[in-house]
C-alpha positions, 0 to 999 in steps of 0.5 A: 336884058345886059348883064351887070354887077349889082351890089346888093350887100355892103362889103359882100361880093358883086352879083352878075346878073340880067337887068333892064337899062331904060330907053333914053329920054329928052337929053340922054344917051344909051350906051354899049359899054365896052370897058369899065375901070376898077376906081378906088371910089367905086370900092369904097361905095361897094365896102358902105364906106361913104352910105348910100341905098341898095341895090346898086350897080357901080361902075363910072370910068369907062368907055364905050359906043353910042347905040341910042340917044334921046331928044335935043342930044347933039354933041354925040350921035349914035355909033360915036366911040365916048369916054364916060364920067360921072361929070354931069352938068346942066349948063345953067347952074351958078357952078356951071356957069363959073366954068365949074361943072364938077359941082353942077347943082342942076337937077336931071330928068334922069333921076326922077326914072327908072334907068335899071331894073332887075328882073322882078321889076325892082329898081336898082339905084343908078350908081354915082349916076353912071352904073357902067358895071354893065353892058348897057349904061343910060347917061346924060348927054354931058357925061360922054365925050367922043373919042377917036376909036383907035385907042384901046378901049382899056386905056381910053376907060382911064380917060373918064376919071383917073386920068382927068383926076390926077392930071387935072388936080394939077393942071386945073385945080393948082394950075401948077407953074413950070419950075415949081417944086411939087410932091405926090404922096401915094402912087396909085392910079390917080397919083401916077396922072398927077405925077405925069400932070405935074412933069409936063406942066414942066415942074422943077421937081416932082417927088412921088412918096409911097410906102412901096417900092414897086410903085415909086419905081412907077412913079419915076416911069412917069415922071417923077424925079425923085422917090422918097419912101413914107416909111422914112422921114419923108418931110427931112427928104424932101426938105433935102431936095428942095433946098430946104423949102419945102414944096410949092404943091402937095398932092394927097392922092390917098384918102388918109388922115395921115398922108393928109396931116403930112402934106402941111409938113412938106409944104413951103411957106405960101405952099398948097396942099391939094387933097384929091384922094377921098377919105371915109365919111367923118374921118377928121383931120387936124392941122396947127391953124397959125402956122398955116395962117403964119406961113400963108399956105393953102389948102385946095379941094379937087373933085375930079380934077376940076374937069370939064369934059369938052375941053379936057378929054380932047387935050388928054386925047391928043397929049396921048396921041402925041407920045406925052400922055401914058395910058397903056401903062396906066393898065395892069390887067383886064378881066371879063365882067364874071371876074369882076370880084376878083379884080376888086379883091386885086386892087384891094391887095395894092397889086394893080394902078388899074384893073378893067372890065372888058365886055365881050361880044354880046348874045 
């Protein structure tokens, strides 16, 4: 028996208790997570915003120690430090194949199991196919990634989605060209990796845009030339810095209808606006078709930064390694799993870019 944060109301506080994580199968890993991040995603399923079925445990940005693995698995073996993300692909699906594995459409054996149980027997739903707000998580063999084992397991947590998120929207999804003129609106976690994504893609100006203060200060820690403040007229100011152009990328880091709308304002004329961020289900957004049809521009979706895991984690690894990648100042604070509601009810409060869970010595 591990502990874990179950979910078994939306919107009430995480439960800790003891559950079973199942043996691995034909494919799969068991691992000893040893840090999970706080994402945004992750607080959005626990507030019912996006559906679903209880109980759940949640949890999906996290790294952690190969304790077991099932058959056919060859890309890690047992005692490997990995980074966890919810990216699972089978390798044969029309989306895989086309280099697209955040939209893999294969089915996995896994899902048709029971990963965890409490401890009556009941089922508990495997969270966003990862559940790592637990000690133990039982995954796909596609969804690990080693790492080497002297990055601090807080900072090496970020690799599995906000990193790859943010960074990825622009080196993957816009493939930003050096020179461009791109802006960010919202700061958080996810932006902040799009921000330093966008200034070592060498862009020409990267404009970060929130409403706080302390966080466009963060921005330009990570990259950003300039900060412009949401609550002034943002599209007349960056307008000012681009010479009256607009920009050549717009990253919606937030999920808001608002910030969306936004983007096609700050937008150049073949511009793109890149929605990263993930609004509640049916929130709807509008926007005047002709003009963009009239000014040629774009509108691109990026699910996880369009990552493939093999190719990415390892550049990421090695940008951190070489002083360009910042991971330590990606992390506010780190709590151990009991305190767990209290560094949701932190990241609700906008007070940190990521809070983690690091577990401890286990019993």
């Amino acid at each position: 028996m591990v502990k874990a944060a179950v979910c078994r109301e939306f919107g009430a506080p995480l439960s800790i208790e003891e559950i079973t994580v199942a043996a691995p199968g034909a494919g799969q890993v068991k691992v000893d997570v040893e840090a999970c991040a706080i994402c945004h995603s992750d607080i959005h399923f626990i507030d019912g915003a996006w559906g679903g079925r209880l109980p759940t445990i949640y949890g999906h940005e996290a790294v952690g120690t190969v304790s077991a693995i099932g058959d056919g698995v060859d890309n890690v073996a047992v005692g490997d430090r990995v980074v966890i993300s919810l990216i699972r692909s089978c390798g044969s699906c029309p989306s895989c194949q086309r280099g697209m594995p955040v939209n893999c459409t294969g089915r996995f054996t896994i899902d048709a199991t029971r990963p965890l149980t409490d401890v009556d027997g009941e089922s508990l739903v495997h969270g966003l196919k990862t559940g790592t707000f637990a000690e133990e998580a039982l995954l796909d063999s596609s969804q690990v990634v080693p790492i080497p084992d002297d990055i601090p397991v807080a900072s090496a947590s970020l690799l599995g989605c906000g990193v790859i998120t943010g960074f990825g929207a622009v080196t993957n999804t816009a493939q930003v060209e050096p020179g461009s003129n791109v802006v960010v609106i919202g700061c958080g976690g996810v932006g902040l990796n799009a921000v330093q994504g966008a200034a070592i893609s060498g862009a020409g100006s990267v404009i970060a845009i929130d409403l706080a203060d302390d966080k466009l200060e963060a921005a330009r820690e990570f990259g950003a030339t300039a900060g412009v403040s949401g609550a002034d007229d943002a599209v007349a100011q960056v307008q000012a810095l681009t010479g009256g152009i607009g920009a050549d990328y717009v990253f919606v880091t937030v999920g808001a209808k608002p910030a969306i709308e936004q983007g096609f304002a700050l937008a150049a004329p073949g511009g793109a606006v890149v929605i990263v961020g993930m609004t509640a289900t049916g929130v709807m957004v509008e926007f005047d078709a002709t003009t963009i049809a009239g000014m040629g521009q774009r509108v691109l979706g990026s699910k996880m930064g369009s990552s493939r895991l093999p190719v990415d984690i390892p550049l990421l690894v090695s940008l951190y390694e070489d002083g360009r990648l910042k991971l330590d100042e990606l992390v506010t604070k780190t709590y151990p799993l009991e305190e767990i509601n209290e560094a949701i009810d932190a990241v609700k409060r906008g007070e940190a870019r990521r809070n983690v869970i690091v577990f401890g010595e286990r019993s």
